[in-house]
C-alpha positions as a LaTeX table, in Angstrom:
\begin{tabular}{lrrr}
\hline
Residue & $x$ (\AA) & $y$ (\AA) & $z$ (\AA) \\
\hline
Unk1 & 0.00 & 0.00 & 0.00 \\
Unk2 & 1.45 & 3.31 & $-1.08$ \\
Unk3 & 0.68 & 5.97 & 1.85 \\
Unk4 & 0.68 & 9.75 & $-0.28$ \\
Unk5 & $-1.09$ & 12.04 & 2.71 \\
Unk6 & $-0.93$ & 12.19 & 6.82 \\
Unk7 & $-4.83$ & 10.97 & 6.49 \\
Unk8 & $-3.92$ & 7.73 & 4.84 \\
Unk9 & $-1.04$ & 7.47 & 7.15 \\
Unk10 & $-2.75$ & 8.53 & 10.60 \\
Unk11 & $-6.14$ & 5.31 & 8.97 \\
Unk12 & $-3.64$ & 3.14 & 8.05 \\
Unk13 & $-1.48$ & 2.94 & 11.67 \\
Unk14 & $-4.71$ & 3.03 & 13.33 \\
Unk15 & $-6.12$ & 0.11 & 11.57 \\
Unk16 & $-2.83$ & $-2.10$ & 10.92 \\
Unk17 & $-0.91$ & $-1.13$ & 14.46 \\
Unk18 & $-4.16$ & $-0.42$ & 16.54 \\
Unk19 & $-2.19$ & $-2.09$ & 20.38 \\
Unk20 & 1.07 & $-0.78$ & 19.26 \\
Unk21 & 2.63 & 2.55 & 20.78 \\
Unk22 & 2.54 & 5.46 & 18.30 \\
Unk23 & 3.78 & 8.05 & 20.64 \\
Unk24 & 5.89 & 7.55 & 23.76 \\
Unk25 & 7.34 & 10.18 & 26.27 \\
Unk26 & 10.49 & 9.60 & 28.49 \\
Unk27 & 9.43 & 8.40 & 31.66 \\
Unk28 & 6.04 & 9.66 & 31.00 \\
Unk29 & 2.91 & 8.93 & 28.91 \\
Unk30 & 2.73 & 5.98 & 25.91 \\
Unk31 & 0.33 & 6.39 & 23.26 \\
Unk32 & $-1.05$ & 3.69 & 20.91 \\
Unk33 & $-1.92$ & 4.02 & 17.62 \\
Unk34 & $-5.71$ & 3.55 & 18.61 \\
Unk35 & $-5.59$ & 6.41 & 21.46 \\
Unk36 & $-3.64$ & 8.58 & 18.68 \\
Unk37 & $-7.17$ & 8.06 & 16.10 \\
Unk38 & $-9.41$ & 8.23 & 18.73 \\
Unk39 & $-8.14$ & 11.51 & 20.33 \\
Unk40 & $-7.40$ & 13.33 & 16.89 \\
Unk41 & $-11.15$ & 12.39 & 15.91 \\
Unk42 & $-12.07$ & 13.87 & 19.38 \\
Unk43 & $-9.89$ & 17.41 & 18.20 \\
Unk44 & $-11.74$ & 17.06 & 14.54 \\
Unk45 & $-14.99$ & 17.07 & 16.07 \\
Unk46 & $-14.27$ & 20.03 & 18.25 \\
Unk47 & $-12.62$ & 21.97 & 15.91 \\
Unk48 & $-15.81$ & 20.78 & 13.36 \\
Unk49 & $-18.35$ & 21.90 & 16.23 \\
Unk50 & $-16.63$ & 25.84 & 16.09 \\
Unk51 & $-17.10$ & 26.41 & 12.52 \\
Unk52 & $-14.01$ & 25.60 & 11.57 \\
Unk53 & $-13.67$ & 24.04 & 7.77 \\
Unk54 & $-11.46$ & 22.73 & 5.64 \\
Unk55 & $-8.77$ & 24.82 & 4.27 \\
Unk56 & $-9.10$ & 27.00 & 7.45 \\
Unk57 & $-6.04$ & 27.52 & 9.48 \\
Unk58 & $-5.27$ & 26.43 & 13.22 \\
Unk59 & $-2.36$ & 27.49 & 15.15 \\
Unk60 & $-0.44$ & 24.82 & 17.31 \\
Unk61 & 1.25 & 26.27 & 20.11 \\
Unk62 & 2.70 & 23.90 & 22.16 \\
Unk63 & 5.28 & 22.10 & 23.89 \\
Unk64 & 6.52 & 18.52 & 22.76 \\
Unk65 & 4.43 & 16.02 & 24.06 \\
Unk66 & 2.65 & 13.23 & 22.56 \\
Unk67 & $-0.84$ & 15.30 & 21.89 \\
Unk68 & 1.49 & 17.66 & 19.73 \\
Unk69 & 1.72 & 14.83 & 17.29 \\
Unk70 & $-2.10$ & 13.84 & 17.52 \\
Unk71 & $-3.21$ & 17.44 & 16.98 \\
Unk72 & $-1.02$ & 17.85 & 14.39 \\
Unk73 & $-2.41$ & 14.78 & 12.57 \\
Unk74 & $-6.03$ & 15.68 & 13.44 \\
Unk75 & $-5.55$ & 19.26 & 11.78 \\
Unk76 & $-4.10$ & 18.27 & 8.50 \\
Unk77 & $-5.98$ & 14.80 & 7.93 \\
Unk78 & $-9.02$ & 17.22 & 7.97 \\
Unk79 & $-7.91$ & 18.94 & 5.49 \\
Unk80 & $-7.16$ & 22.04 & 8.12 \\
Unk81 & $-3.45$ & 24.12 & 7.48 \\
Unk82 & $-1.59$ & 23.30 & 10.67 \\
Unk83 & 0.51 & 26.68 & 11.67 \\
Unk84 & 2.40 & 25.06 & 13.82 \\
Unk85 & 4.49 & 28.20 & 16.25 \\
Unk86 & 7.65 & 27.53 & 18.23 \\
Unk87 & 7.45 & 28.07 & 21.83 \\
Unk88 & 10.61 & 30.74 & 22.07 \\
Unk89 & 8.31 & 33.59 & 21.26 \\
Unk90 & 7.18 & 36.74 & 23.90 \\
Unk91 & 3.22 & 37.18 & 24.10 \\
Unk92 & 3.13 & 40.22 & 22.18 \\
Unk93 & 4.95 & 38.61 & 18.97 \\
Unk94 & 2.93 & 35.25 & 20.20 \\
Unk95 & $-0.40$ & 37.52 & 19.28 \\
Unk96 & 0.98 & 39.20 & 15.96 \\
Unk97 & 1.94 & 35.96 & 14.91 \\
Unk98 & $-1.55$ & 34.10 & 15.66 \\
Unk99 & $-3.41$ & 36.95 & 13.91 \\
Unk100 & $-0.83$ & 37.49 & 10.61 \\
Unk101 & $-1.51$ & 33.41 & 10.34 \\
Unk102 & $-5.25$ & 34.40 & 10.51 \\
Unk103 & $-5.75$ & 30.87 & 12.18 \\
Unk104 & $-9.36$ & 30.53 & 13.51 \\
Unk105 & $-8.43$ & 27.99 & 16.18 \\
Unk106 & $-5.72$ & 27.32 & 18.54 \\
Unk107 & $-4.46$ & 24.25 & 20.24 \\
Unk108 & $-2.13$ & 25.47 & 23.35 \\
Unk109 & $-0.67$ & 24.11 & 26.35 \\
Unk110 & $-1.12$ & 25.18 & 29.93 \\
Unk111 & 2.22 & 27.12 & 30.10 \\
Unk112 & 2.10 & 29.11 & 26.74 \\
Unk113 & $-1.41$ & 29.87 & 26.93 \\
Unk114 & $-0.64$ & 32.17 & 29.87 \\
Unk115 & 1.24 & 34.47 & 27.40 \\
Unk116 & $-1.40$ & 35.19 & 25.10 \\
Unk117 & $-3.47$ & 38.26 & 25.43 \\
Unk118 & $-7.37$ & 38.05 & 26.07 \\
Unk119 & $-7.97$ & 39.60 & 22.72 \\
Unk120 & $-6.14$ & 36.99 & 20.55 \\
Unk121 & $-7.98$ & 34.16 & 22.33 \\
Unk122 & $-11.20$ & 36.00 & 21.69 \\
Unk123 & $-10.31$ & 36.42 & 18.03 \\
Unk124 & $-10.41$ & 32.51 & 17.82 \\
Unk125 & $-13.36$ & 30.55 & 17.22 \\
Unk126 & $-12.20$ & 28.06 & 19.99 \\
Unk127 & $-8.81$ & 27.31 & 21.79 \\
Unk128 & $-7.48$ & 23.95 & 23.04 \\
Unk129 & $-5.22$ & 22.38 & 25.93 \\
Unk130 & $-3.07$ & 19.71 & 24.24 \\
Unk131 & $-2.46$ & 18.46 & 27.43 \\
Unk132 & $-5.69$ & 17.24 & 27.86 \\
Unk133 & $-7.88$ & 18.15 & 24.51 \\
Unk134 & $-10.53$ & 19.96 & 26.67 \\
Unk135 & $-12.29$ & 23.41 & 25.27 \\
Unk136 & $-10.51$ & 26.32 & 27.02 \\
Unk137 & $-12.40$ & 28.53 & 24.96 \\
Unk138 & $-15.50$ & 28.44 & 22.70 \\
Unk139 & $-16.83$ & 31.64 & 20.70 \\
Unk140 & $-18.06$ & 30.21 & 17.46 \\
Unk141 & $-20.73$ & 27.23 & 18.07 \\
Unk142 & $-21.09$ & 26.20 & 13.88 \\
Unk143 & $-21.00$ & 23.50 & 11.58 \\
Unk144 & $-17.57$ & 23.27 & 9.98 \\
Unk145 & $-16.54$ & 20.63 & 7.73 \\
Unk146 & $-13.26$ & 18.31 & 7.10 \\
Unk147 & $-12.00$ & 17.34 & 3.83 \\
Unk148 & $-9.62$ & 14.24 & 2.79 \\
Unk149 & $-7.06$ & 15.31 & 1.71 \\
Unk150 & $-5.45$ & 14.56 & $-1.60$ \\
Unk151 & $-2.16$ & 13.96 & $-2.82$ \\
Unk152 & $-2.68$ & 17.07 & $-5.28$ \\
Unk153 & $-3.07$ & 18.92 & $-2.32$ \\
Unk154 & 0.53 & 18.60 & $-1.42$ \\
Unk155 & 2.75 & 21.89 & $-1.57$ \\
Unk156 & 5.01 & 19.75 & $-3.52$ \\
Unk157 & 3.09 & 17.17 & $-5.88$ \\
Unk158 & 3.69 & 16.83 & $-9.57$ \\
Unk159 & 0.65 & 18.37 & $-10.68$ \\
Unk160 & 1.50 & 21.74 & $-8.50$ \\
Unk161 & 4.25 & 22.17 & $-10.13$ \\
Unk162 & 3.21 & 22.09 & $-13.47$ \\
Unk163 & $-0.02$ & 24.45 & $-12.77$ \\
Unk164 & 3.09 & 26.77 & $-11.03$ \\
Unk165 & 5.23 & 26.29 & $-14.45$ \\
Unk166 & 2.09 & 27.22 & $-16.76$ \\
Unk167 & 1.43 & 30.48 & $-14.58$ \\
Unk168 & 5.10 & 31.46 & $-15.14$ \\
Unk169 & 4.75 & 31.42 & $-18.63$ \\
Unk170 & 1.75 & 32.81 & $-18.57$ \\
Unk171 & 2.59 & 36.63 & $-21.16$ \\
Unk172 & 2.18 & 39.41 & $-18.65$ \\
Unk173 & $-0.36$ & 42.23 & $-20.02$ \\
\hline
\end{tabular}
């Protein structure tokens, strides 16, 4: 089986590799590949339930830890644009870089979420805690929508390229 997106990878682990450990922290918590589908459907389905669509951004502002991984993989096997933020940041340039992303969701742990000013999280349809997927903050209550995603809807597939190519060469008016 060729694997071309995160979806097919994040179905295929879960179904071939369900009792097997995805994710695994030093001295600290193990994931298996069954926990990893199961709690990225649970972020898809809040994300979903606050409007949030396909194509839409979500910030990911976090520290490592196994749910980094499984938000990651819910985001972009929904067909979602994962902005994914280093940690290093001040609040200030934390905010100016959550609103220049224009990401309509955030998934945060406990430690950086204390750096970001009440009117970036209120910009944001809802916020997570990767540390334990619960709703820290809900402002949009919606129907969004996923999308699988495709391997044409890779940065860097074949068919990308040429449609880049044939805009170059497009004669400029």
């Amino acid at each position: 089986m060729k694997i071309n997106t995160l979806y097919e990878l994040l179905r295929h682990g879960v179904e071939k590799f369900a009792s097997r450990t995805a994710f695994d922290m030093f001295n600290g918590e193990s994931v298996t590949y069954a926990e990893v589908g199961r709690r990225a459907a649970a972020v898809q389905e809040a994300l979903v339930g606050a409007g949030v669509k396909a194509g839409d951004k979500v910030a990911l502002l976090s520290s490592s830890m196994p749910n980094w991984g499984i938000c990651y993989l819910a985001v972009t096997s929904a067909g979602m644009v994962a902005v994914p933020i280093l940690p290093d940041f001040s609040g200030p340039e934390l905010d100016m870089i959550i609103a220049h992303s224009e990401a309509k969701a955030l998934l945060v742990s406990d430690k950086l979420f204390s750096k970001l000013s009440k009117q970036t999280i209120d910009s944001l349809n809802i916020v997570i805690r990767t540390k334990n997927l619960g709703i820290i903050a809900q402002h949009v209550t919606a129907t969004g929508s996923t999308a699988v995603p495709s391997p044409d809807d890779l940065a860097d597939s074949p068919r990308r390229s040429s449609i880049r190519r044939e805009r170059r060469r497009a004669p400029k008016a």
